[in-house]
C-alpha positions as CSV (number, residue, x, y, z in Angstrom):
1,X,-6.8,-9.5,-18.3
2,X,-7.9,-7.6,-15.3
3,X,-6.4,-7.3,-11.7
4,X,-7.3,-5.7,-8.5
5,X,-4.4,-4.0,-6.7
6,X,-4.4,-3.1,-3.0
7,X,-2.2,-1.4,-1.3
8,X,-2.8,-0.9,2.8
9,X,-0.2,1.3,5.2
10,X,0.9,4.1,7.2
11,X,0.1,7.5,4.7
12,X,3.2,9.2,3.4
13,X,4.5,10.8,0.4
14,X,5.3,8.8,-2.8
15,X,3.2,5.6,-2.4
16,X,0.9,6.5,-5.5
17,X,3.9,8.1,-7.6
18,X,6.1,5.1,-7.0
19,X,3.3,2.2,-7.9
20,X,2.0,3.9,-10.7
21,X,5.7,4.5,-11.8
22,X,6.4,0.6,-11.6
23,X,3.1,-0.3,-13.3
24,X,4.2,2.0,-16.1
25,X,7.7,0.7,-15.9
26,X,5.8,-2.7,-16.9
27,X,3.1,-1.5,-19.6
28,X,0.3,-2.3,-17.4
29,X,-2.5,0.3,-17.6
30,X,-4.2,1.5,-14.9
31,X,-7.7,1.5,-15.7
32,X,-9.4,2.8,-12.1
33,X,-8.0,3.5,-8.9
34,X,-9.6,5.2,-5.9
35,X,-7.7,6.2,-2.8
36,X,-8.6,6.9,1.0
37,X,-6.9,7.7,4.3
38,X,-8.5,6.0,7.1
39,X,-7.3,6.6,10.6
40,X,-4.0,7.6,9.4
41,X,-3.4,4.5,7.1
42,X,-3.3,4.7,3.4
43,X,-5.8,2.8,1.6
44,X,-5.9,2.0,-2.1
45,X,-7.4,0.0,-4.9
46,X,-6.7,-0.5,-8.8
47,X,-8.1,-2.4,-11.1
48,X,-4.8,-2.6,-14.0
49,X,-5.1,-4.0,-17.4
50,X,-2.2,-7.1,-17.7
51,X,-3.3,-7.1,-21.6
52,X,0.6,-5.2,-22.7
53,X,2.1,-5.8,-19.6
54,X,6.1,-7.5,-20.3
55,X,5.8,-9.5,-17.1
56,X,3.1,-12.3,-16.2
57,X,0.8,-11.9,-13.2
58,X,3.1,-14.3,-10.5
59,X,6.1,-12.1,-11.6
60,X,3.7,-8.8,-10.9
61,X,2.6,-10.3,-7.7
62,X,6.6,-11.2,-6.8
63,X,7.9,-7.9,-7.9
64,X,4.9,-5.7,-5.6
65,X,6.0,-7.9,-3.0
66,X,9.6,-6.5,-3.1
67,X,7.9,-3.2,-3.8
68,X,5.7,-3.4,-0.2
69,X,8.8,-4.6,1.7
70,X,10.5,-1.2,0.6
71,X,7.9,1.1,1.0
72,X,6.9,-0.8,4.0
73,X,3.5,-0.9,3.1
74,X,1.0,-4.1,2.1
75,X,0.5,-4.5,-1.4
76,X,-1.4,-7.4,-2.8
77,X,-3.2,-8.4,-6.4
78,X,-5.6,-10.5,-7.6
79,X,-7.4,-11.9,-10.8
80,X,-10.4,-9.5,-11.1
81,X,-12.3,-13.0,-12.0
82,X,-11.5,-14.0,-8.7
83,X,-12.6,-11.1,-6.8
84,X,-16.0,-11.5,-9.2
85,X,-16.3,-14.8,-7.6
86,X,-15.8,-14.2,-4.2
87,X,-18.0,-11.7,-4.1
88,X,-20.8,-13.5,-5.8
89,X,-20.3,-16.2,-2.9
90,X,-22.3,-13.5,-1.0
């Protein structure tokens, strides 16, 4: 299974290193990311492969919660299936 990370905040040093570092913590693959700073704020998205990963996708989502509140940044994820459907909506 597929997901879409995104993580929105004020740029700094680390954010990549320490998300890919807990993804890889997790055996979840990081299949494409892409990366921008807009108006100062750090914007990214991943789409991860769950397929290995040793936690489910609500324990992922709970755990990059925790993650955001630490590194004081927004961090959310999502079914790629549902990200499909939303944007077929339009």
């Amino acid at each position: 299974m597929n997901a879409i990370i995104t993580v929105v905040g004020q740029d700094k040093v680390g954010i990549i290193a320490k998300v890919s570092s807990f993804l890889s913590q997790h055996a979840i693959n990081i299949a494409d990311i892409t990366q921008t700073i807009l108006s100062g704020n750090f914007v990214m998205m991943m789409v991860v492969n769950l397929d290995k990963a040793d936690i489910s996708i609500d324990q992922l989502r709970q755990a990059l919660f925790e993650q955001s509140k630490e590194m004081q940044v927004d961090i959310n994820i999502m079914n790629e299936k549902v990200l499909h459907r939303l944007t077929a909506a339009f």
